[in-house]
KEMAR-578251 format. One line per field, with one value per residue (C-alpha): x, y, z; residue number from 0. Coordinates in steps of 0.1 Angstrom, whole numbers, plus 5000, padded with zeros to 4 digits. Each point is the difference from the previous one (the first is absolute). Layout:
<zamis>
x: (X,...)
y: (Y,...)
z: (Z,...)
nr: (NUM,...)
</zamis>
This chain:
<zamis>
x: (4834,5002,4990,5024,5027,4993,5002,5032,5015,4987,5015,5031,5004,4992,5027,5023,4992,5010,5029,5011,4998,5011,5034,5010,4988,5028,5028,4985,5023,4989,5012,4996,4991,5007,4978,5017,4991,5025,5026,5000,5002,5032,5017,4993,5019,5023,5009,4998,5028,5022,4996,5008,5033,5010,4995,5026,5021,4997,4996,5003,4978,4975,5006,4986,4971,4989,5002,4980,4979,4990,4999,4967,4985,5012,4971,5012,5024,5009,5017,5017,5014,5014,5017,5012,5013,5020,5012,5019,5009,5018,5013,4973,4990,4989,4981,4987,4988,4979,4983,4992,4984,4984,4983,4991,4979,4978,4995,5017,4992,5025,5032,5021,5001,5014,5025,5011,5010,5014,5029,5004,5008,5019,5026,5000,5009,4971,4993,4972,4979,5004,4986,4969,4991,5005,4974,4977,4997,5002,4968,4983,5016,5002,5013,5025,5029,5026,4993,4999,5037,5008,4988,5024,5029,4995,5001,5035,5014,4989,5015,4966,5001,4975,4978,5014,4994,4967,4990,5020,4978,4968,5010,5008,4969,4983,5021,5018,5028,5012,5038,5009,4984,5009,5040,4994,4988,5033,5020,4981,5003,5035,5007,4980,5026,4971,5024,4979,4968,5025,5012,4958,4986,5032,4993,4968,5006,5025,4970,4975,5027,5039,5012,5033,4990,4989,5028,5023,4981,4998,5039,5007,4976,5019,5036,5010,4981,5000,5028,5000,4962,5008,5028,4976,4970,5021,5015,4965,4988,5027,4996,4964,5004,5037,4988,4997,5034,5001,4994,4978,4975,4994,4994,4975,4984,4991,5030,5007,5037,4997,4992,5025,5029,4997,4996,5033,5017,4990,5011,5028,5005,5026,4978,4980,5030,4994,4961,5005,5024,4979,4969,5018,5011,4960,4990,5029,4991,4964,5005)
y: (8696,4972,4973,5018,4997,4959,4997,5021,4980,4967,5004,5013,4972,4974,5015,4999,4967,4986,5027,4981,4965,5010,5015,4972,4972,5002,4992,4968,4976,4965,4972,4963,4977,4963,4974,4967,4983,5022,4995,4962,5001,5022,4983,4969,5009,5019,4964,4981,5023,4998,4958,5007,5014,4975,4979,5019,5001,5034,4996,5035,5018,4969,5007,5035,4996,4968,5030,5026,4972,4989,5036,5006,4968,4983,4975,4982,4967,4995,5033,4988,4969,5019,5027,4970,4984,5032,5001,4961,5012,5027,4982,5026,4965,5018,5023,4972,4977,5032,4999,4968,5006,5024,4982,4969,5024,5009,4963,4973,4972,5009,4976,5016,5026,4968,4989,5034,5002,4964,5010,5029,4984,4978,5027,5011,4964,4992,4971,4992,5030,4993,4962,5010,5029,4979,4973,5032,5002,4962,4996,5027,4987,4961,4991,5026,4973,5032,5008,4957,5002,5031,4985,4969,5020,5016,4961,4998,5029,4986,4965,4987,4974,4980,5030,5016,4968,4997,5038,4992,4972,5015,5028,4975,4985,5037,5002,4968,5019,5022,4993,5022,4978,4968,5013,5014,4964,4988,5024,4987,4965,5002,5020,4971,4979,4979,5006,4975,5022,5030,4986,4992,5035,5019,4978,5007,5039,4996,4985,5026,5030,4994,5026,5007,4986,4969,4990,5012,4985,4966,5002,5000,4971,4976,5013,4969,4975,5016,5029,5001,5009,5020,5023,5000,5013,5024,5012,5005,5018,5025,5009,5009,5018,5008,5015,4968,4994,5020,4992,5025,5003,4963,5005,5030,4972,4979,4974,4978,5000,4963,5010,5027,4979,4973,5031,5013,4970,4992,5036,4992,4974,5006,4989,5033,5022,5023,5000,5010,5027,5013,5003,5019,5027,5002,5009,5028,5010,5004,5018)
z: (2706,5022,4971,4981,5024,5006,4959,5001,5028,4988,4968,5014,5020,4968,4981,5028,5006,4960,5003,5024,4989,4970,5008,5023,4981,4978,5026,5017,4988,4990,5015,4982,5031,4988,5010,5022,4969,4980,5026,5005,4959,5004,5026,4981,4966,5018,5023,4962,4989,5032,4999,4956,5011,5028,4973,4981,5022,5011,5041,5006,4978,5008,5038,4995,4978,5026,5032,4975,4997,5039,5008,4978,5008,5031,5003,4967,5015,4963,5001,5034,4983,4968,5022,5023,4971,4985,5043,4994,4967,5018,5028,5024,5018,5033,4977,4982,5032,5009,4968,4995,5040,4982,4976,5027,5019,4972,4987,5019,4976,4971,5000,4977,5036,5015,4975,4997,5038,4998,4973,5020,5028,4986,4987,5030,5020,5017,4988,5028,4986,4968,5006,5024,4968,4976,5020,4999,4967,4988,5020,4980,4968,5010,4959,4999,4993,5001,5032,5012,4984,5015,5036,4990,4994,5034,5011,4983,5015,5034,4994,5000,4969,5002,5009,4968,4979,5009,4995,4966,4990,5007,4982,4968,5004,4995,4966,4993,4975,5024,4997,5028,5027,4986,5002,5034,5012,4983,5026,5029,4993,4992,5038,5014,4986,4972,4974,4975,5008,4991,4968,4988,5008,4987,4967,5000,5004,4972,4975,5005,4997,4993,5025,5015,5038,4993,4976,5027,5029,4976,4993,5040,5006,4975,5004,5018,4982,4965,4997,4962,5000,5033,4978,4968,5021,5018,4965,4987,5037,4999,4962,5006,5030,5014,5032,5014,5001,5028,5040,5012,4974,4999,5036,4988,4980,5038,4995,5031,5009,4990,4968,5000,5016,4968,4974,5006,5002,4963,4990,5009,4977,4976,4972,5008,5002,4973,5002,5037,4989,4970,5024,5025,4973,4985,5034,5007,4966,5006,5034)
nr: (0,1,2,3,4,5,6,7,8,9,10,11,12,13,14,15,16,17,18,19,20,21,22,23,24,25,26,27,28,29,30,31,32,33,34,35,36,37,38,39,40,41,42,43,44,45,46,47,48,49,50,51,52,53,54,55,56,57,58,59,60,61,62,63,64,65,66,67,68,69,70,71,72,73,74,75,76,77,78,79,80,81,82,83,84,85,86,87,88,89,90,91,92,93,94,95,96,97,98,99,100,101,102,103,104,105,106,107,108,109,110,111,112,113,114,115,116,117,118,119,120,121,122,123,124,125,126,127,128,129,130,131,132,133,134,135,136,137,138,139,140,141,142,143,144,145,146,147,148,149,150,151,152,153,154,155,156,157,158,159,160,161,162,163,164,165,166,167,168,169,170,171,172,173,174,175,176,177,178,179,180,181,182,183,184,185,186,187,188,189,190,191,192,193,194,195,196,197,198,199,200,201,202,203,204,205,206,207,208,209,210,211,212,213,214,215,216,217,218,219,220,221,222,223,224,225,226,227,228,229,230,231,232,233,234,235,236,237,238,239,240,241,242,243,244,245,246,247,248,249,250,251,252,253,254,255,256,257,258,259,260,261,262,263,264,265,266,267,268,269,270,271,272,273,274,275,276,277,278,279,280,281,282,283,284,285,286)
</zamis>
């Protein structure tokens, strides 16, 4: 009876047990664990798409994709510098400053981090920041002849010219048709009062690349010595680019008030009556 007994309960209990296992197995629910491989790979196409539509032109969307984007892999200093970027693009520079910190804790030895902060700063007037960041990142990136012109510029702004001309020149020497830095010398000669030096790097700005600023900045340099070459220049700088007719945006542009001072008095030349006038309407129609 006993035996019996222990074979009754033993089976009992076996088919309890599968009875069991059987009813509840059906409920567990699954759940797909990804691996950190899978997630760096997500955050990673998902920060390729948010930089694709900064790219665009689309800051916003880009601006949320880039915070989707830190928030599954915050170790990733890439994904720091694209949602820093979409930050500037949407004026966020606060926002931005602590992102590209961000990213300099995990690697320190990136220098876009450090040109990043340095036009940040400098939209936001501190022009001492922006000069010690931008030193940062030249010494990472010692032939990054943007960054020497962007350091010269800085120079400019400060008064600094033969600073400026020499960060200028050593950023020519890194690529010697770099029109940009050759004009800019042209500006900081001329405030130094070396018109001659002026008048050879604006012509040699003009050779490489026939742009407005040099044709302008050549026109005031000869106005006394040479003003019907001073009113054909001008004629030909305002055609290709009327916003240089006015003030302040030259003064965007880094002009000395030298510079300035003998700009407007060949506008007002009579000779460029109409070209001044015409220029003025392009830019109230463009606005």
């Amino acid at each position: 009876m006993k035996n019996l007994l222990r074979k009754i309960l033993c089976i009992s209990f076996f088919n309890f047990y599968f009875f069991h296992v059987e009813k509840v197995q059906p409920i567990v629910p699954y759940y797909y664990l990804p691996t950190l491989k899978n997630l760096q790979n997500q955050s990673s196409y998902i920060g390729k798409n948010a930089y694709q539509l900064l790219y665009l032109g689309q800051y916003e969307d880009s601006l949320n994709l880039a915070k989707l984007a830190v928030k599954i892999n915050a170790k990733d200093e890439k994904l720091w510098l694209i949602l820093a970027e979409a930050q500037i693009a949407t004026k966020k520079y606060n926002n931005a400053l602590n992102s590209l910190n961000k990213a300099e804790q995990i690697n320190s030895n990136i220098s876009e981090i450090y040109f990043a902060k340095s036009n940040i700063y400098l939209k936001i007037s501190q022009q001492k920041k922006a000069k010690s960041s931008l030193k940062k990142g030249i010494k990472i990136e010692p032939n990054n002849y943007k960054a020497i012109f962007q350091l010269g510029n800085i120079s400019l702004m400060e008064k600094n010219y033969l600073e400026a001309i020499k960060l200028f020149d050593k950023s020519i020497k890194i690529k010697p048709d770099f029109w940009q830095a050759i004009n800019n010398q042209g500006l900081a000669y001329f405030e130094r009062d070396d018109i001659n030096q002026s008048i050879k790097f604006f012509k040699n700005a003009i050779s490489i690349q026939e742009n407005a600023e040099p044709l302008l900045g050549l026109a005031s340099c000869v106005r006394i010595n040479d003003t019907k070459l001073a009113i054909e220049l001008a004629k030909k700088a305002l055609a290709k680019d009327p916003k240089y007719v006015n003030y302040d945006y030259r003064k965007e542009q880094l002009w000395g008030e030298k510079l300035q001072a003998s700009t407007e008095i060949l506008l007002q030349n009579e000779q460029l009556k109409k070209d001044v006038i015409l220029a003025k309407s392009k830019i109230i129609e463009s606005s």
